[in-house]
C-alpha positions as CSV (number, residue, x, y, z in Angstrom):
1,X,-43.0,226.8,34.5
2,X,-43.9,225.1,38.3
3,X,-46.2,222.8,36.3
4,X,-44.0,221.9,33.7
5,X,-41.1,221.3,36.5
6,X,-43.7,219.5,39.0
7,X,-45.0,216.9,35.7
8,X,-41.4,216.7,35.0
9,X,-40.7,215.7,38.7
10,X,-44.0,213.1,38.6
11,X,-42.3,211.5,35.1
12,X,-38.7,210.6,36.7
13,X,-39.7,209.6,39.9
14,X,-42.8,207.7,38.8
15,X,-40.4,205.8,36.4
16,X,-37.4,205.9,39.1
17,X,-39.7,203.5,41.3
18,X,-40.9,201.2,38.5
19,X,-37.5,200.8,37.4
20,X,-35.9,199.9,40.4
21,X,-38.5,196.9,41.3
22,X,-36.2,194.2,39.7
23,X,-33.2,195.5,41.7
24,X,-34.8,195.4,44.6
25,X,-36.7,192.0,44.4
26,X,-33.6,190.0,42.7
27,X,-30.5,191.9,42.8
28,X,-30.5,193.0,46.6
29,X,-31.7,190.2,47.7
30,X,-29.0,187.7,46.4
31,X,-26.7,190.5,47.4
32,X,-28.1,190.3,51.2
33,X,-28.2,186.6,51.2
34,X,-24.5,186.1,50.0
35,X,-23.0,188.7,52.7
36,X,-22.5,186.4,55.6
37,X,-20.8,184.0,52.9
38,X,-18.2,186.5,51.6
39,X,-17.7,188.1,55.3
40,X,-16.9,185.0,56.5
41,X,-14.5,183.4,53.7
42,X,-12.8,186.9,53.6
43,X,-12.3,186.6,57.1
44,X,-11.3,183.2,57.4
45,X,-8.7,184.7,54.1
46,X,-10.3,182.0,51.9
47,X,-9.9,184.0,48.9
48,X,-10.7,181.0,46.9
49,X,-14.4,181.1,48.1
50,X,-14.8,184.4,48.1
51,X,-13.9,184.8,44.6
52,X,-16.4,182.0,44.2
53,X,-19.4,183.1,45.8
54,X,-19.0,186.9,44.0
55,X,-18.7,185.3,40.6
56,X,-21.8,183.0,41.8
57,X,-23.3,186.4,42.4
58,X,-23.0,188.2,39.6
59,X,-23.7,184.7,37.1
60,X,-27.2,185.0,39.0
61,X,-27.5,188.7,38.7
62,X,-26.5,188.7,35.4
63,X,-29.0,185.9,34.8
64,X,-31.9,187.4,36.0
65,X,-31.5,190.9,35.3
66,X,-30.8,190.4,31.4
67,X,-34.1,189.3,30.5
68,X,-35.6,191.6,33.2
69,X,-34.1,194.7,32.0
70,X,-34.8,193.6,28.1
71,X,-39.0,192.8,29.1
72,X,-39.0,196.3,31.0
73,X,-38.0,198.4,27.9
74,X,-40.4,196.2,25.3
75,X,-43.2,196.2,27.7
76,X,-42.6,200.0,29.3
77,X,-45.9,201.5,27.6
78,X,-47.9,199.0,29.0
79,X,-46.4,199.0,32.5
80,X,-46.9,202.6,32.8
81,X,-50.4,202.1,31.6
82,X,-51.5,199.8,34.0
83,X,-49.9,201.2,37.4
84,X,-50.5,204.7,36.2
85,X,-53.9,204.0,34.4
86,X,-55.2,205.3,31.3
87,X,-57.6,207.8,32.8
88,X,-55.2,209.2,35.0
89,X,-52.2,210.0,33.0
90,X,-52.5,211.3,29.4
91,X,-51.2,209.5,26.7
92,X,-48.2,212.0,26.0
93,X,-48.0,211.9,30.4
94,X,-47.6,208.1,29.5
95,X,-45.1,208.6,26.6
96,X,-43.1,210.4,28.4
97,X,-43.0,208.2,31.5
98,X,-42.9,205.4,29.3
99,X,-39.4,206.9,27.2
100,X,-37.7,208.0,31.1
101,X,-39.1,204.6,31.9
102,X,-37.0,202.4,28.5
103,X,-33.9,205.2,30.1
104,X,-33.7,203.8,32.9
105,X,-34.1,200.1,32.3
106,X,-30.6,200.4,30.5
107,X,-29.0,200.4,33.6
108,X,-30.8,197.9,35.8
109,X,-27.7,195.2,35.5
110,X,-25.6,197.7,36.5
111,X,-27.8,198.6,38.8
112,X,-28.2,195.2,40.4
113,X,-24.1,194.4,40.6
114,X,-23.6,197.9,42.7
115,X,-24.7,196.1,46.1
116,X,-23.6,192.9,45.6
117,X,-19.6,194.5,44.3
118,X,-20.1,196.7,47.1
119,X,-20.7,194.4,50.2
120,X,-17.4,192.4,48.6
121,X,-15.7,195.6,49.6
122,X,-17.4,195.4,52.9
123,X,-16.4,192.4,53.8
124,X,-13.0,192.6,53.3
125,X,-13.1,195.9,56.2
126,X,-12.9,198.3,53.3
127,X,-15.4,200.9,53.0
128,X,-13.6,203.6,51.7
129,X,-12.8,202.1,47.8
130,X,-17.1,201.8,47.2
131,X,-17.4,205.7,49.0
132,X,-15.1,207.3,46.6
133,X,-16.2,204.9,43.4
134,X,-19.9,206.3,44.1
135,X,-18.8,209.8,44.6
136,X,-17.0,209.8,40.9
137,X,-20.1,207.8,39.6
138,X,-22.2,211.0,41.3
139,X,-19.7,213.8,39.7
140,X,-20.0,212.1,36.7
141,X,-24.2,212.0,36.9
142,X,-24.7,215.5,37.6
143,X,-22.2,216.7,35.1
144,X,-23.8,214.5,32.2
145,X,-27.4,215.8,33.8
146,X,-26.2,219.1,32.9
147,X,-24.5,218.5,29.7
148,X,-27.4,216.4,28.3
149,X,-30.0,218.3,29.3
150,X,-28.3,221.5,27.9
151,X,-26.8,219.9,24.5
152,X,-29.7,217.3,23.4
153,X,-32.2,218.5,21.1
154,X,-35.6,217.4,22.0
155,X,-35.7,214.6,19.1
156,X,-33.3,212.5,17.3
157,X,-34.6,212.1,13.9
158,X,-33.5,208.1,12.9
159,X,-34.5,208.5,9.4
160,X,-37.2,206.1,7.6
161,X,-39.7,208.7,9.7
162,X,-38.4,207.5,13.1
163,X,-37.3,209.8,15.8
164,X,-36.3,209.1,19.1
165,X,-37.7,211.5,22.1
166,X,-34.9,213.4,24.4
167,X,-36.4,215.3,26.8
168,X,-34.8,217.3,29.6
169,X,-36.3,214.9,31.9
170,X,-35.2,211.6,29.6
171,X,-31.6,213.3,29.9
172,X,-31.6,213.0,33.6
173,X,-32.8,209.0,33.4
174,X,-29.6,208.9,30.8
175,X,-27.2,210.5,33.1
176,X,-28.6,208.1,35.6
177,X,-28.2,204.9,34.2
178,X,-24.4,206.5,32.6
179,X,-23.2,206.8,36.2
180,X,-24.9,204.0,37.9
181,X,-23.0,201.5,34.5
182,X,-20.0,203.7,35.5
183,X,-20.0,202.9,39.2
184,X,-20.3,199.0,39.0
185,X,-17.8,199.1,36.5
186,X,-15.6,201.0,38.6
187,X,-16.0,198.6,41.6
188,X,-15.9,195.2,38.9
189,X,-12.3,196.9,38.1
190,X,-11.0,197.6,41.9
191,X,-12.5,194.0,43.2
192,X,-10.8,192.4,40.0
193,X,-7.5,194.1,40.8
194,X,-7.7,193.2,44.4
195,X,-8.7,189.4,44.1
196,X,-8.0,188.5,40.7
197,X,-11.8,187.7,39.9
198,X,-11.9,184.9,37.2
199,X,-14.1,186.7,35.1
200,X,-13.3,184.9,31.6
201,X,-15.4,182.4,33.5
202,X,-18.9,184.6,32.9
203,X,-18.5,184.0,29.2
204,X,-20.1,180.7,28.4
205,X,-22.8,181.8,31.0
206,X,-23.5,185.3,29.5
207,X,-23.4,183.8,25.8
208,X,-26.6,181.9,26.9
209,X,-28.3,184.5,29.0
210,X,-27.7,186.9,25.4
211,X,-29.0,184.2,22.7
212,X,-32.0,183.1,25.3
213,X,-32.6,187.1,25.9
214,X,-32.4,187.9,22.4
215,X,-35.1,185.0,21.5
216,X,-37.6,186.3,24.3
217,X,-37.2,189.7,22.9
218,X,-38.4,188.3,19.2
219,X,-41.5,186.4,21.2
220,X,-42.5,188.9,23.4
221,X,-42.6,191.1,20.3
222,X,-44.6,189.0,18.2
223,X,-47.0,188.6,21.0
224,X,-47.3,192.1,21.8
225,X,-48.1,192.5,18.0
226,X,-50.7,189.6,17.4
227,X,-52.5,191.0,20.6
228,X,-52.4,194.7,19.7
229,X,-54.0,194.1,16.4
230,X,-56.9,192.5,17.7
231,X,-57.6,193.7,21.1
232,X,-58.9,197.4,21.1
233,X,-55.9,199.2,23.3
234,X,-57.9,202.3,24.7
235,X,-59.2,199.8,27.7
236,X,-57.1,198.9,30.4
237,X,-58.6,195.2,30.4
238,X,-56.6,194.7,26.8
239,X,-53.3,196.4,27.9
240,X,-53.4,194.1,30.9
241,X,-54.3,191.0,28.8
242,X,-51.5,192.1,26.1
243,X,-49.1,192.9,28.9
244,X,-49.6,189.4,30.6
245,X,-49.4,187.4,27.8
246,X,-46.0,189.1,26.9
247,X,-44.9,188.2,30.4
248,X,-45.7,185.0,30.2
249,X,-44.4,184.5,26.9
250,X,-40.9,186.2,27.4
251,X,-41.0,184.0,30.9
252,X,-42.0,180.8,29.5
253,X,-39.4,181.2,25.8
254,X,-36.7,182.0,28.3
255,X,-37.1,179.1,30.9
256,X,-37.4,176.7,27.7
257,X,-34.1,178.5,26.0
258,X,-31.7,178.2,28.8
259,X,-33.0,174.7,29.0
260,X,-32.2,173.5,25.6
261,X,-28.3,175.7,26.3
262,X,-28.0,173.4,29.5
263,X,-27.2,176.8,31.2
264,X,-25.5,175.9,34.6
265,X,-28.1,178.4,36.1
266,X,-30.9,176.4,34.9
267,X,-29.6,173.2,36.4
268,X,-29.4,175.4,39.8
269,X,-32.8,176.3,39.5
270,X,-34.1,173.3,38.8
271,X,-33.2,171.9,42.6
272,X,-35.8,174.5,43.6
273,X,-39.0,174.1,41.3
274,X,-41.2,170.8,41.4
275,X,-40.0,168.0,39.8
276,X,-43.3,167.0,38.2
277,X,-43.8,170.3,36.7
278,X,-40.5,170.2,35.2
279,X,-40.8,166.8,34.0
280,X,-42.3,167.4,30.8
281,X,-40.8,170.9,29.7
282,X,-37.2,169.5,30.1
283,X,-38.2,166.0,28.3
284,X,-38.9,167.7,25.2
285,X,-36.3,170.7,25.8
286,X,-33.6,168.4,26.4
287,X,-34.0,165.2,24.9
């Protein structure tokens, strides 16, 4: 029983860490750099630009976490592959970490709004509103810990001979990413009933994030495929060249979507890359 708790431990927090990479790297720190912005305008009682910088926020979290949180789940075997590595973890050790892994990835937007809502609350002097928020979202994790773990068979048969793996440990992930999408929700709620947030706005926005997402998915898939069926998969040099190329891919069909959408994200970006590396990706992109 201590080994199967202690692999059980290894699974969730070895997936726990890989999960929250894009969080940290994007999420927190857009959430970090808007703080002094939103402190100030709240205290100056601009509520104009305060609402503007949040919804700038969440257009760029939403943006970047999208695609982020789709790549992690297609390419979650291979990730846990190659920072695990095939001789050290079995290849059930790696299923497992891999399926905890795809759990957790579900909740990385939500995941990535939590700081940024949060300090919005901060800097309008009230810390009370995100304390309570994240102790419901706790109650509600630990209960659903419990109740999934208790009431989900091991396996969900799909049919067709597809079954989808529930483990105790998976259960945990679920209740997780439940209560983190629960907490940002909560605070999206409390910040739009205190400031009005003009969130019809996102639509246009997360319409192009969702169709550019959705084709990524299709290309990373195909290239995942192609490679797989003629690299040989047992040595960690192929899982790293399939797992790059799908990177690249899902990277490069992504950039090239939201430039042919004329997503006001893209035009943003654009200020920041090199002009002459951009020249001829955008000529044929956008006419």
């Amino acid at each position: 029983l201590g080994s199967a708790w202690s692999g059980a431990i290894t699974y969730y927090s070895l997936a726990n860490n890989i999960q929250t990479m894009p969080s940290a790297v994007f999420a927190n720190s857009i959430a970090t750099a808007l703080f002094p912005t939103i402190a100030q305008a709240a205290a100056d009682r601009q509520t104009e630009a305060f609402k503007q910088h949040i919804m700038q926020g969440i257009r760029w979290i939403l943006f970047l976490l999208i695609p982020a949180s789709v790549g992690l789940i297609m390419l979650r075997i291979q990730v846990v592959r190659l920072i695990l590595g095939a001789g050290f973890f079995g290849w059930e050790s790696t299923q497992t970490t891999a399926d905890v892994l795809g759990w957790f990835a579900i909740s990385i937007v939500a995941a990535g709004l939590v700081p940024l809502l949060a300090r919005a609350f901060y800097a309008r002097q009230n810390t009370t509103t995100p304390m309570v928020i994240s102790l419901v979202a706790s109650v509600v994790t630990i209960s659903l810990s419990f109740g999934l773990a208790s009431w989900l068979p091991q396996t969900i048969e799909l049919g067709n001979g597809y079954s989808l793996h529930i483990g105790e440990v998976a259960a945990l992930a679920i209740a997780f990413s439940v209560g983190m999408i629960v907490n940002a929700s909560l605070l999206l709620a409390a910040l739009q009933r205190t400031v009005n947030l003009p969130l019809r706005s996102l639509l246009p926005s997360l319409g192009k994030v969702t169709i550019a997402t959705v084709v990524m998915a299709v290309a990373v898939q195909l290239v995942k495929v192609f490679i797989g069926s003629r690299l040989n998969l047992d040595y960690a040099s192929s899982v790293l060249i399939q797992t790059a190329a799908g990177l690249l891919t899902g990277t490069v069909v992504y950039i090239l979507v939201v430039a042919f959408l004329r997503s006001s994200e893209w035009h943003e970006l654009k200020k920041f890359l090199p002009r002459k590396s951009l020249s001829s990706a955008t000529s044929t992109t956008l006419g």
